[in-house]
Residue frames relative to the residue before (quaternion, step in Angstrom):
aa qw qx qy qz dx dy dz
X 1.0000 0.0000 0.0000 0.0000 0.00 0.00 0.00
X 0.1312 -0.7260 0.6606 0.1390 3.78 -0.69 0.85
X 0.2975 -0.6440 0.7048 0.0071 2.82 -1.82 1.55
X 0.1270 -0.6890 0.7072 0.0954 3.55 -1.32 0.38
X 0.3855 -0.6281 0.6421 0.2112 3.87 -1.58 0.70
X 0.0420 0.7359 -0.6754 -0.0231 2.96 -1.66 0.64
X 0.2178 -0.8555 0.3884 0.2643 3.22 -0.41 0.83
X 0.1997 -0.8559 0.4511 0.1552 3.75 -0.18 0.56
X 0.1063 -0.8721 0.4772 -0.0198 3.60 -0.59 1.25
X 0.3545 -0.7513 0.5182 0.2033 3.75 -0.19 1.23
X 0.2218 0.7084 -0.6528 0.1510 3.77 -0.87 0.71
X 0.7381 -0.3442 0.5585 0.1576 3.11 -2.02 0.20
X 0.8456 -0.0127 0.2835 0.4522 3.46 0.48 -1.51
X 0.4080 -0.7944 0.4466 0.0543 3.11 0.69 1.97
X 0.6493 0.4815 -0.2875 0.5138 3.85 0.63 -1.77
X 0.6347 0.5731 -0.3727 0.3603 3.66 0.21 -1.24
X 0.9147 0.2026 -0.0629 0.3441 3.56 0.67 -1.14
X 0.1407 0.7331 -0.4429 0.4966 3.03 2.26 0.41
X 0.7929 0.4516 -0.1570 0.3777 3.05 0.10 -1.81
X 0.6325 0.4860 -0.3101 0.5173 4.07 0.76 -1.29
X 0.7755 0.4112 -0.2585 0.4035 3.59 -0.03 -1.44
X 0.6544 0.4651 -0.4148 0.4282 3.87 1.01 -0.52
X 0.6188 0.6041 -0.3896 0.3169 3.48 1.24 -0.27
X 0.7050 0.4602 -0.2000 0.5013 3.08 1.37 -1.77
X 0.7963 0.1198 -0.3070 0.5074 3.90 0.41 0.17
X 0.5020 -0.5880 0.5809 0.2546 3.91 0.52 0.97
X 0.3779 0.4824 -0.6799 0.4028 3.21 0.11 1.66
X 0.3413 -0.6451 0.6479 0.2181 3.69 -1.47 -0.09
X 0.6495 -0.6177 0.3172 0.3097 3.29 -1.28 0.36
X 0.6523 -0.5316 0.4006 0.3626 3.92 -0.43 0.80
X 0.0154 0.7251 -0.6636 -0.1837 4.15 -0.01 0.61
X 0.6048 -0.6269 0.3849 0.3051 3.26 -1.29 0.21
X 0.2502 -0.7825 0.4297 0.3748 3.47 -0.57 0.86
X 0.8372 0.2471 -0.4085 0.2667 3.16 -2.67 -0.07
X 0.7523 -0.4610 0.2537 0.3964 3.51 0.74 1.78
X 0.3785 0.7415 -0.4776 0.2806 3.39 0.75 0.52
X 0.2253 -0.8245 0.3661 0.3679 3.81 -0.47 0.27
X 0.6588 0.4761 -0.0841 0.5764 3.37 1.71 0.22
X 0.3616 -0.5134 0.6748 0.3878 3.55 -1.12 0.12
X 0.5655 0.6735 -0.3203 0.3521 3.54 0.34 -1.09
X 0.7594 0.3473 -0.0412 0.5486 2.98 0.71 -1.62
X 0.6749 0.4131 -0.3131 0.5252 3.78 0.93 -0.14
X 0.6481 0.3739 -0.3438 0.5674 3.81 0.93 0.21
X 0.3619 0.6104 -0.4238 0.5628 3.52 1.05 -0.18
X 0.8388 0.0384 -0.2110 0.5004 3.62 -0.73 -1.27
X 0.5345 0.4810 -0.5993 0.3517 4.08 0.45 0.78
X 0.6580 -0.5335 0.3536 0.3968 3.61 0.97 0.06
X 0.2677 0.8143 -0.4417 0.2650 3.47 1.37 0.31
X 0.2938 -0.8174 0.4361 0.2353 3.62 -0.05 0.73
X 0.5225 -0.6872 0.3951 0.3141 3.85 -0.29 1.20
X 0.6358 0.4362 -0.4187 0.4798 4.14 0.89 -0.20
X 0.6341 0.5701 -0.3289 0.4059 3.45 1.35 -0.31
X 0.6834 0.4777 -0.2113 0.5101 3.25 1.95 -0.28
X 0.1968 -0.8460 0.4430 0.2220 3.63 -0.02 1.00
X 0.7274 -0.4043 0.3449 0.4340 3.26 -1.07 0.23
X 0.8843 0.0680 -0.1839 0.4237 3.56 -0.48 1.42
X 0.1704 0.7000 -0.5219 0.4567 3.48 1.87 0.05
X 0.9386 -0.0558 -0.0510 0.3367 3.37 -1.90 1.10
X 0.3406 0.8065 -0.4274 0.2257 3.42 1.10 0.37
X 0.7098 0.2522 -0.0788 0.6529 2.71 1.57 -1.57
X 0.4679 -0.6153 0.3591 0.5231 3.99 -0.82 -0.50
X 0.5350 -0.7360 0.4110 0.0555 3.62 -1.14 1.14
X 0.6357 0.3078 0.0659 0.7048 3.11 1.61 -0.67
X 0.2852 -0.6825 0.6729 0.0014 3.43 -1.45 1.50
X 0.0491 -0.8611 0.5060 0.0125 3.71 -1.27 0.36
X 0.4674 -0.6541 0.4084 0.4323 3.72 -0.18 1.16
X 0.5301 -0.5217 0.6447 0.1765 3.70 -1.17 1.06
X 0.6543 0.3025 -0.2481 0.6472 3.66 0.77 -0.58
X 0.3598 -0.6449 0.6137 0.2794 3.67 0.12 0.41
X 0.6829 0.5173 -0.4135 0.3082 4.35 0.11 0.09
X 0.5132 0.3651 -0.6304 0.4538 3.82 1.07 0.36
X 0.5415 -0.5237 0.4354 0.4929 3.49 -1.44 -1.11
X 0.6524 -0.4789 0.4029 0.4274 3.84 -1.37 0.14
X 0.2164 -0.7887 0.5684 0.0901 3.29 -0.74 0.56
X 0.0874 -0.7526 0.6472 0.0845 3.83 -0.51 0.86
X 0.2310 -0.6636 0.6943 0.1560 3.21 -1.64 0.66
X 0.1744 -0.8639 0.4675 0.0694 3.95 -0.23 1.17
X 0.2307 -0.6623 0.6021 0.3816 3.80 -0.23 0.88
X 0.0666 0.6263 -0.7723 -0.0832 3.00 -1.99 0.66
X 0.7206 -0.4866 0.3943 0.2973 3.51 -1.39 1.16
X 0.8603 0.2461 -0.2485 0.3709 3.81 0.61 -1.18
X 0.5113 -0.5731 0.4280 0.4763 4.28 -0.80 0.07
X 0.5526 -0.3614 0.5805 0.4766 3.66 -1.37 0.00
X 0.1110 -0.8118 0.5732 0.0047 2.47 -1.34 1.45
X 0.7488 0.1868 -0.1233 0.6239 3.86 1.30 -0.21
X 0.4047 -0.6375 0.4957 0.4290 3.76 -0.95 -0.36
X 0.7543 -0.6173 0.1917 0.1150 2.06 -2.02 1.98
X 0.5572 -0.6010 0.5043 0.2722 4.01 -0.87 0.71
X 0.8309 0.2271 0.1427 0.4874 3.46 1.15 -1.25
X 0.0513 0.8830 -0.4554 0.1015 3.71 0.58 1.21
X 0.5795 -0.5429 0.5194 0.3156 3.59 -1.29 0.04
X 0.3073 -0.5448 0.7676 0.1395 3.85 -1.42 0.51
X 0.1480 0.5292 -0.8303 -0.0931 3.73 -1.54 0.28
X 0.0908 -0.7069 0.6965 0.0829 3.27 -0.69 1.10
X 0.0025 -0.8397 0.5344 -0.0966 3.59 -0.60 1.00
X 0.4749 0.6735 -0.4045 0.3965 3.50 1.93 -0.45
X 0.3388 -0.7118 0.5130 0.3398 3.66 0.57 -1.43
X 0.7988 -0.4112 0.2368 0.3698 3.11 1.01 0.77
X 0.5953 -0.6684 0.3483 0.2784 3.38 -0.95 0.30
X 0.4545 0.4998 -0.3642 0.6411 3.62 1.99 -0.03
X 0.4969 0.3900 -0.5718 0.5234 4.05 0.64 0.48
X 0.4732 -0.5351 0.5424 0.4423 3.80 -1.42 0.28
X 0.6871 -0.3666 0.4804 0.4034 3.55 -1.57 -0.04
X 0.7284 0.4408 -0.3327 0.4055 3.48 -0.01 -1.06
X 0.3077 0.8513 -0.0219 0.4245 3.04 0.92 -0.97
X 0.7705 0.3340 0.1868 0.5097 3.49 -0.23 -1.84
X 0.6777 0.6233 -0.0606 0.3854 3.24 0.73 -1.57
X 0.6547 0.5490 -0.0813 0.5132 2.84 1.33 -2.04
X 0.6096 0.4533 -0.2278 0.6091 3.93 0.79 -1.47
X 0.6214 0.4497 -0.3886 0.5106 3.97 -0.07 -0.83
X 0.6943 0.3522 -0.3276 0.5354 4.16 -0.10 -0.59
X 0.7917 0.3420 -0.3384 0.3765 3.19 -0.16 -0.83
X 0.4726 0.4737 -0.3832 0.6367 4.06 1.46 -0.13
X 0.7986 0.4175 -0.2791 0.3319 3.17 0.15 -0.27
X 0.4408 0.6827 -0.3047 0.4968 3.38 1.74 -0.63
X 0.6588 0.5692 -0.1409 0.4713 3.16 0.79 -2.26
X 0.7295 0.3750 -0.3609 0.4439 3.97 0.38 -0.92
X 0.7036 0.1999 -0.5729 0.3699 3.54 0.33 -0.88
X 0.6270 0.5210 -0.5685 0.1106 3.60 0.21 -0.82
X 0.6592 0.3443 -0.3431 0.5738 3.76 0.95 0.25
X 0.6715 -0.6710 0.2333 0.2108 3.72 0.72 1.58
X 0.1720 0.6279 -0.6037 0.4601 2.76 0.87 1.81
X 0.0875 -0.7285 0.6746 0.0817 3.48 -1.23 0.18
X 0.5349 -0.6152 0.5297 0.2341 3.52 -1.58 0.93
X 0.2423 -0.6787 0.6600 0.2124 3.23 -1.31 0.44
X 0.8287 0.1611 0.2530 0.4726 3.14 0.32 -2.19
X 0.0430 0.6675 -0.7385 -0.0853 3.50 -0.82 0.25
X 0.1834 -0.5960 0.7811 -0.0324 3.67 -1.75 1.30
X 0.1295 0.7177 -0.6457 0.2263 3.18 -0.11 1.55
X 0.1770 0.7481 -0.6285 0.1179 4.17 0.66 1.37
X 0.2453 -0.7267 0.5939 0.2430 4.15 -0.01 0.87
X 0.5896 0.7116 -0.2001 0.3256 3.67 0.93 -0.90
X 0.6201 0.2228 -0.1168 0.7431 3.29 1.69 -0.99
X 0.4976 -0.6617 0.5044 0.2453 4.05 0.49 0.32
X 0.5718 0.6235 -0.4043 0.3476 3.50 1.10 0.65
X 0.1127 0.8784 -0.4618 -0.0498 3.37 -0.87 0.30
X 0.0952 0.8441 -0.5204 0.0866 3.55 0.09 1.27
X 0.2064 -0.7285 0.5699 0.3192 3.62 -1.57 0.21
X 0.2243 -0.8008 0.4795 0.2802 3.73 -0.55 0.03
X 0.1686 -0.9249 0.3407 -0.0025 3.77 -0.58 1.23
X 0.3088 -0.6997 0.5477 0.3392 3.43 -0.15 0.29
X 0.2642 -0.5980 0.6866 0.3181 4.02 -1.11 0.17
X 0.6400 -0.5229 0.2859 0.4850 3.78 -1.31 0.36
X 0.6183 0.5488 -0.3747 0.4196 3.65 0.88 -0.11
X 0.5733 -0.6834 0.3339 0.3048 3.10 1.35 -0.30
X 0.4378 0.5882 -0.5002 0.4606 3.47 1.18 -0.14
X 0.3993 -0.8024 0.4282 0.1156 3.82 -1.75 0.43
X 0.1422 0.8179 -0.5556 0.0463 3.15 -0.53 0.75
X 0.5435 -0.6701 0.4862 0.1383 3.43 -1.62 0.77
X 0.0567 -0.7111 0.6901 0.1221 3.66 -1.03 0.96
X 0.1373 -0.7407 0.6412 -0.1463 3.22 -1.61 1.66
């Protein structure tokens, strides 16, 4: 039996992070499939019942996908309530290359990912900058606030 991953992200504002998450991992937004010009319009002719569709649901695309087709799809799911604690389960961009890259190096690639995210409305928490243990990470908030970690 073949399984596939999706990752599924609760937000507020599907568009908001369509847009963030396609930047920070150089995916693009999900088009709808069999020539449809909508999700909206592509659950429609699957029999989706229109009260099941709120107002603006699938208008835009909801979900991002590796151009290389080899990460997994990511969905961004409206839910009614806000994040309420920090997250159990976070992202890695590893972008350094590993510990056979030098620190500096590493260091260098990690800022400049990080530069790039807030300027698309990300926001620092934390920098872990221990040269001593060869490690260098930033922790980030996406604009919704959920966390994740550039390495």
């Amino acid at each position: 039996m073949e399984m596939t991953l999706q990752l599924t992200i609760d937000c507020s504002d599907p568009r908001r992070l369509v847009a963030f998450w396609s930047e920070a991992l150089g995916y693009i937004p999900e088009p709808p499939p069999g020539g449809h010009t909508t999700w909206r319009e592509y659950w429609a002719a699957m029999g989706v019942p229109e009260e099941e569709l709120p107002a603006g649901t699938g208008d835009t695309p909801e979900s991002i996908v590796d151009p290389a087709g080899q990460g997994p799809r990511v969905w961004f799911q409206r839910v009614p309530e806000p994040k309420a604690a920090k997250n159990r389960i976070h992202l890695d961009l590893k972008v350094g290359g590993g510990r056979d890259v030098p620190l500096a190096v590493r260091t260098q690639r990690v800022t400049a990912t990080v530069e790039r995210l807030v300027e698309a409305g990300a926001r620092v928490l934390r920098t872990t900058d221990e040269p001593d243990m060869d490690h260098y990470a930033v922790l980030m908030q996406d604009p919704e606030g959920n966390e994740f970690d550039v390495v």
